[in-house]
DODOTI-236198 format. One record per atom (N, C-alpha, C): residue number from 0; x, y negated, z negated. Coordinates in nm, 4 decimals, padded with zeros to 6 digits, always signed. Example, Ala and Ser with C-alpha at 12.3 -4.5 7.8 and 13.67 -1.06 7.14 Angstrom:
! residues 2
+-----+----------+----------+----------+
!  nr !        x !        y !        z !
+-----+----------+----------+----------+
!   0 ! +01.3190 ! +00.5690 ! -00.7800 !
!   0 ! +01.2300 ! +00.4500 ! -00.7800 !
!   0 ! +01.3200 ! +00.3300 ! -00.7800 !
!   1 ! +01.2850 ! +00.2250 ! -00.7080 !
!   1 ! +01.3670 ! +00.1060 ! -00.7140 !
!   1 ! +01.2900 ! -00.0030 ! -00.7870 !
+-----+----------+----------+----------+
! end
This chain:
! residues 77
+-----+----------+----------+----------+
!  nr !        x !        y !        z !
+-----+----------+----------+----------+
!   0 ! -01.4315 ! +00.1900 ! +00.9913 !
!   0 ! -01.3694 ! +00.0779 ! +00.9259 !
!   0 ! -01.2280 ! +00.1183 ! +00.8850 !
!   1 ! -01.1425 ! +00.0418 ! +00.9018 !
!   1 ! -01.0042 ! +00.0646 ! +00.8522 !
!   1 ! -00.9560 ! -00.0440 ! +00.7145 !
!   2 ! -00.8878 ! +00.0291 ! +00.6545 !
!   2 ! -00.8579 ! -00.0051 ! +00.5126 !
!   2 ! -00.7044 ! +00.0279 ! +00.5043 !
!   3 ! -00.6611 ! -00.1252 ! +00.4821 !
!   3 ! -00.5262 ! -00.0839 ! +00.3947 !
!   3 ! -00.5161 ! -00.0633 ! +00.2854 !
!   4 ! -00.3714 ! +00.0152 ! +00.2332 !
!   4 ! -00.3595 ! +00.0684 ! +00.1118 !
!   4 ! -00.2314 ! -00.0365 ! +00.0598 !
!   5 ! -00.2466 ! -00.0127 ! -00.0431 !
!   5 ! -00.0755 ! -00.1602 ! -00.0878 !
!   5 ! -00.0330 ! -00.0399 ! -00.1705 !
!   6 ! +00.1240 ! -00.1037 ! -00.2077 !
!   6 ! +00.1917 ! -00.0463 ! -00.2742 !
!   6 ! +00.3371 ! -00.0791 ! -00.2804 !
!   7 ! +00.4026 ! -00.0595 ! -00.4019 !
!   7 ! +00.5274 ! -00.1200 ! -00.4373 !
!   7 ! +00.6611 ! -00.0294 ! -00.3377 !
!   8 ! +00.7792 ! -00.0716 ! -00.3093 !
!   8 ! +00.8486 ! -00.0169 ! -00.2378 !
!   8 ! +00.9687 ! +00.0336 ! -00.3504 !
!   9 ! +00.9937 ! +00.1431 ! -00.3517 !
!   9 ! +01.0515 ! +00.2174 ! -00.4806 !
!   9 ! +01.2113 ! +00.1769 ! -00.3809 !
!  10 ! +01.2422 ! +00.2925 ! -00.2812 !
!  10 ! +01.3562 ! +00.2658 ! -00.1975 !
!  10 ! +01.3601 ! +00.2053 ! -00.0676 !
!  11 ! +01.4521 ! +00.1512 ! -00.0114 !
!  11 ! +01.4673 ! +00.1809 ! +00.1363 !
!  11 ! +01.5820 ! +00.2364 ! +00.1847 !
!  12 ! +01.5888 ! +00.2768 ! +00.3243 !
!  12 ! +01.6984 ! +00.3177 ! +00.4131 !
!  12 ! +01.6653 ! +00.3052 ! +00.5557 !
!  13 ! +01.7178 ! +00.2034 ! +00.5699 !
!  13 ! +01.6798 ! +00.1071 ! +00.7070 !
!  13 ! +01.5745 ! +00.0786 ! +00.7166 !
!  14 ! +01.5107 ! +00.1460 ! +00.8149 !
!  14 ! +01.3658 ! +00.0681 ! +00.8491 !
!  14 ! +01.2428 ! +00.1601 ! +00.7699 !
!  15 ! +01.2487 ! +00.2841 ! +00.6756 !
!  15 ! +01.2177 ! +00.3538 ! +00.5922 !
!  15 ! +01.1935 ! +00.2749 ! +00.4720 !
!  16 ! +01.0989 ! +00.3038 ! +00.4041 !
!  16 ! +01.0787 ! +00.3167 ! +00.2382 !
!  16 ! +01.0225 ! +00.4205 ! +00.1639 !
!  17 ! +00.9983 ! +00.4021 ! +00.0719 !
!  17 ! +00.9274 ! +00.4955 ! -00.0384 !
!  17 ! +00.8700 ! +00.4531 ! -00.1039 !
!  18 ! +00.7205 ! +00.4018 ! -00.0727 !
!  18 ! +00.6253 ! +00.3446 ! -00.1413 !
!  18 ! +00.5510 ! +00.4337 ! -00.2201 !
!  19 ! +00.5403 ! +00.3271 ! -00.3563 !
!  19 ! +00.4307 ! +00.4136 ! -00.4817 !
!  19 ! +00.2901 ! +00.3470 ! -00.4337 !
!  20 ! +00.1647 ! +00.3728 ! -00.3947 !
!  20 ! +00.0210 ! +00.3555 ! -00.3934 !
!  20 ! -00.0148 ! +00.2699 ! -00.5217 !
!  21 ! -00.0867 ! +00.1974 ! -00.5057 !
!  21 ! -00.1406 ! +00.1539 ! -00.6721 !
!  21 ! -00.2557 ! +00.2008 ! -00.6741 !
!  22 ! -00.3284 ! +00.2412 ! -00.5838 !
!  22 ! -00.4461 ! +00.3309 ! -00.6128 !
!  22 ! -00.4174 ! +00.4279 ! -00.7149 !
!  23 ! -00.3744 ! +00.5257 ! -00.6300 !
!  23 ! -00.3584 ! +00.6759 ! -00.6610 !
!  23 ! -00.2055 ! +00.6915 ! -00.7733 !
!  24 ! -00.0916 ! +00.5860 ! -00.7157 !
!  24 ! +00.0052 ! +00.6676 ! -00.7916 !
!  24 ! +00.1400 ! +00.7317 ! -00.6984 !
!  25 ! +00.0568 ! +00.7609 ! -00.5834 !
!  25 ! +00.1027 ! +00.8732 ! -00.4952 !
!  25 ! +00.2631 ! +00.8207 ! -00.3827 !
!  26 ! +00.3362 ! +00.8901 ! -00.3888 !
!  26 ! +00.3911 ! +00.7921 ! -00.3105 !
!  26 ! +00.5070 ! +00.8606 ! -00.2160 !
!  27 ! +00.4945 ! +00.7897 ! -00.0638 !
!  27 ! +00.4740 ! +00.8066 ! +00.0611 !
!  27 ! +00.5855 ! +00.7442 ! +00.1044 !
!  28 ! +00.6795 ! +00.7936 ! +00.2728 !
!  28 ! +00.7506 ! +00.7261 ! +00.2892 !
!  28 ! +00.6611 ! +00.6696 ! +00.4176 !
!  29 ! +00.7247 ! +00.5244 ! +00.4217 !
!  29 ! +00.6105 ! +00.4341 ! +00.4932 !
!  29 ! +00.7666 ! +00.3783 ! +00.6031 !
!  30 ! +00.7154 ! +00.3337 ! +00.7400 !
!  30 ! +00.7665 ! +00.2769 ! +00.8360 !
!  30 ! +00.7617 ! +00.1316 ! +00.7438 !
!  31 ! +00.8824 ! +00.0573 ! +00.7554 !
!  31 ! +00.8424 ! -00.0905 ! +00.6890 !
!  31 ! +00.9031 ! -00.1678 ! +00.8205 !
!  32 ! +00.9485 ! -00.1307 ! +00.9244 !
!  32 ! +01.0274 ! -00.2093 ! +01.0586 !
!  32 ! +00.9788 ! -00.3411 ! +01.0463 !
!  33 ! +00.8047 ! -00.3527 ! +01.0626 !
!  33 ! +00.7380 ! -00.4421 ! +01.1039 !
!  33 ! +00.7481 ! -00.5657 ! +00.9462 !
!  34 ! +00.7784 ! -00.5236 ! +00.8511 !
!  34 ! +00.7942 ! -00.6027 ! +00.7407 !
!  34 ! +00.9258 ! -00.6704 ! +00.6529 !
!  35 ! +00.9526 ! -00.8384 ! +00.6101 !
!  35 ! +01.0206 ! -00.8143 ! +00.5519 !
!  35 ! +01.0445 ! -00.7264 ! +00.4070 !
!  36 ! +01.0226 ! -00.5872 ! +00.4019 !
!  36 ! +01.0470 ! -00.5461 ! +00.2700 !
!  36 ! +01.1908 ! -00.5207 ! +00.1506 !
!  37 ! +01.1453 ! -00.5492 ! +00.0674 !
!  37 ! +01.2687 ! -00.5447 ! -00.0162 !
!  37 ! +01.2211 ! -00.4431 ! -00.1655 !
!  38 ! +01.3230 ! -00.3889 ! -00.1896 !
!  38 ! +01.2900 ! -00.3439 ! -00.3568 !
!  38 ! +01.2327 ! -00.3995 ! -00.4317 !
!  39 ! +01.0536 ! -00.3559 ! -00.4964 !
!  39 ! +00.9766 ! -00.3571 ! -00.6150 !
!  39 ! +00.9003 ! -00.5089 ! -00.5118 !
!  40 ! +00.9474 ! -00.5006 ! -00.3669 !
!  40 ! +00.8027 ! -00.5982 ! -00.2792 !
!  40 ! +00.6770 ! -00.5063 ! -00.2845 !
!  41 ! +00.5797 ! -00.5672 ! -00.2417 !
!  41 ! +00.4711 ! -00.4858 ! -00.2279 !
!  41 ! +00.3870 ! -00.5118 ! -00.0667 !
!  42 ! +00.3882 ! -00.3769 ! -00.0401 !
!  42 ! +00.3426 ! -00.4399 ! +00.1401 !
!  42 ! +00.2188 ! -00.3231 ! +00.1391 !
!  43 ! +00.1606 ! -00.4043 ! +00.2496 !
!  43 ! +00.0314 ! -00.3344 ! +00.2898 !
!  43 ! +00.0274 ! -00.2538 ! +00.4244 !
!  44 ! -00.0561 ! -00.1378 ! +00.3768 !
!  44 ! +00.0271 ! -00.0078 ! +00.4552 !
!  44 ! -00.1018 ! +00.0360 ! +00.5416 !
!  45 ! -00.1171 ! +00.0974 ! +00.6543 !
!  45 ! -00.2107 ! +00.1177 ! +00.7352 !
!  45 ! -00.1234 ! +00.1977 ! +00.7846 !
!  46 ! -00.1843 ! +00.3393 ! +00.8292 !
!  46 ! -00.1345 ! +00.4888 ! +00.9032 !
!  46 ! +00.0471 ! +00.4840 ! +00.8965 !
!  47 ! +00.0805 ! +00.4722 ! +00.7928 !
!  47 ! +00.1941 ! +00.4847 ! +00.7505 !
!  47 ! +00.3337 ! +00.4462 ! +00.8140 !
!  48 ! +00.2751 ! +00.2636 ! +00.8340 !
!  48 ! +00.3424 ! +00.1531 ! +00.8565 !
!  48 ! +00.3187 ! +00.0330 ! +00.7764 !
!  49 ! +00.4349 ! -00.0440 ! +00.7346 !
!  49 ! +00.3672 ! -00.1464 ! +00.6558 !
!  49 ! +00.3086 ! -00.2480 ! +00.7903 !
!  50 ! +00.2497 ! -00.3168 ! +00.7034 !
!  50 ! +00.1681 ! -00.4549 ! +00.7871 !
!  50 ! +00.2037 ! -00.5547 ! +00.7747 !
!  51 ! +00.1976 ! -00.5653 ! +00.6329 !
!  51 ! +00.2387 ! -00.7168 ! +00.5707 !
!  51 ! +00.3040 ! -00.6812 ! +00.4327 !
!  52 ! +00.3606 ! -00.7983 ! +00.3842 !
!  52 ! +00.3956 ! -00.8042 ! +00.2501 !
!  52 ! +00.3077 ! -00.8718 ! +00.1511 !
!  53 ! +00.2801 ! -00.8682 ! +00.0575 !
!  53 ! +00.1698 ! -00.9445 ! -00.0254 !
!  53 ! +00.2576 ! -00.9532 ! -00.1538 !
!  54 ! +00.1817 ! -01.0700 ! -00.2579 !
!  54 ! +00.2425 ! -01.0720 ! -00.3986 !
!  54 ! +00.1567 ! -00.9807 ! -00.4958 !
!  55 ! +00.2042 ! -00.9571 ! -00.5806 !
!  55 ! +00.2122 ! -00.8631 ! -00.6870 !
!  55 ! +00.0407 ! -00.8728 ! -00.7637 !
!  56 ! -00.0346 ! -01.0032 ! -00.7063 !
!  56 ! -00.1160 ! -01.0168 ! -00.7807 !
!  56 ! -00.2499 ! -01.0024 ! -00.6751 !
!  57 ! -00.1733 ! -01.0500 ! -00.5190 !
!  57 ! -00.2538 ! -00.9923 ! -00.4027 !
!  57 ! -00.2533 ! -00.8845 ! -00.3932 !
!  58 ! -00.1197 ! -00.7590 ! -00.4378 !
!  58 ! -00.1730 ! -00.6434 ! -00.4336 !
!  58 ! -00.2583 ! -00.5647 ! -00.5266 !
!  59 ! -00.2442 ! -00.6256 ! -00.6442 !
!  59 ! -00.3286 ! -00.5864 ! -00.7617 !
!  59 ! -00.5067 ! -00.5623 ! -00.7180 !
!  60 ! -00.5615 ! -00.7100 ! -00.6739 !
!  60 ! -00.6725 ! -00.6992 ! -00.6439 !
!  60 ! -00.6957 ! -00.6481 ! -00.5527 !
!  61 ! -00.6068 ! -00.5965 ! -00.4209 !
!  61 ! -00.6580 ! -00.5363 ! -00.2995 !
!  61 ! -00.6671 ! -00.3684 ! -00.4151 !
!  62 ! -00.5842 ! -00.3608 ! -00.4970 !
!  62 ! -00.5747 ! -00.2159 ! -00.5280 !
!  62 ! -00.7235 ! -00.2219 ! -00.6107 !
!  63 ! -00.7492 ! -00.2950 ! -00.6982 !
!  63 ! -00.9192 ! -00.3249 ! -00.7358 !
!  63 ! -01.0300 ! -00.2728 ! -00.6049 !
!  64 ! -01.0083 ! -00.3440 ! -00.5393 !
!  64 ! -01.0905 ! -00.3525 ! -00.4504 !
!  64 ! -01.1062 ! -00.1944 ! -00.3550 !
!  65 ! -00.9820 ! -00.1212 ! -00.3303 !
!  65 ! -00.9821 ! +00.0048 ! -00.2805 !
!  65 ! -01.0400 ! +00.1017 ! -00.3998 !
!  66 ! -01.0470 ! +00.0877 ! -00.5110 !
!  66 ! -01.0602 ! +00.1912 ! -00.6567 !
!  66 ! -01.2160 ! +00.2187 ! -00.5828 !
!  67 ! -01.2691 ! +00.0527 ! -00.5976 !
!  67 ! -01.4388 ! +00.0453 ! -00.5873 !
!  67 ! -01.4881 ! +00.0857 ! -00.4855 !
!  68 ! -01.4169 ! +00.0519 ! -00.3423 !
!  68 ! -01.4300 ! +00.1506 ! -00.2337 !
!  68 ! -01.4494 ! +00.2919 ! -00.2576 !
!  69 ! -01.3698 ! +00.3268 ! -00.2849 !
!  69 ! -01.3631 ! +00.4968 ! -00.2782 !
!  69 ! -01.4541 ! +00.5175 ! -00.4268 !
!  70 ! -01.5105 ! +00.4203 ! -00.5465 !
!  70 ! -01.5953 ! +00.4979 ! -00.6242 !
!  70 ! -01.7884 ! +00.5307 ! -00.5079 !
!  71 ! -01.7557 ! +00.3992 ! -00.4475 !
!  71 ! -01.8761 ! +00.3483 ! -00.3961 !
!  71 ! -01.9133 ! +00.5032 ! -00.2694 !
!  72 ! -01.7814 ! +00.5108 ! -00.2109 !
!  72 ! -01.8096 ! +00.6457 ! -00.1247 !
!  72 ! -01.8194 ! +00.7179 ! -00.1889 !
!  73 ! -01.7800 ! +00.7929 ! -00.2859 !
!  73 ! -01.8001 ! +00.9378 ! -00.3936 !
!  73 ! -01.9908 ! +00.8810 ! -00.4432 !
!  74 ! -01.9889 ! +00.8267 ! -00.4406 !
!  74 ! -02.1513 ! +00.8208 ! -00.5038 !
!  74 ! -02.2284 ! +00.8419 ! -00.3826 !
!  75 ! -02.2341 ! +00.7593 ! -00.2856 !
!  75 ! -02.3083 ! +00.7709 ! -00.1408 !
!  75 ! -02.3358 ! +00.9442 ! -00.1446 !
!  76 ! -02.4616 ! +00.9325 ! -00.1112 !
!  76 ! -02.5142 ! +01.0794 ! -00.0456 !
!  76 ! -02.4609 ! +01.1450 ! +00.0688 !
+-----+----------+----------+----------+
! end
């Protein structure tokens, strides 16, 4: 199964950013070519390209929704 990750775009430089994770915190420079991204947008990131752009409140709950993912795998046997 594949899972995107969201996250806010701190910088860019051209087709580059520097996305913060809302999971983790962690933050990554991401291909954004494929997106319109702009400073403090939030886009959704898959093998370290954005995908899409989402709002602030679509990324919130996708970031909900990845927390419970990854609690749900740490418990699995």
């Amino acid at each position: 199964m594949c899972v995107t990750r969201v996250g806010q775009v701190l910088t860019l430089e051209g087709a580059r950013a520097r996305v913060r994770f809302l999971d983790t915190g962690a933050v990554a420079e991401v291909d954004v070519s494929m997106v319109d991204a702009r400073k403090n947008s939030y886009v959704e990131v898959f093998a370290e390209h954005a995908v899409g752009r989402v709002t602030k409140k679509e990324a919130e709950f996708k970031r909900d929704l990845r927390i419970e993912l990854d609690r749900i795998r740490a418990a699995a046997p």
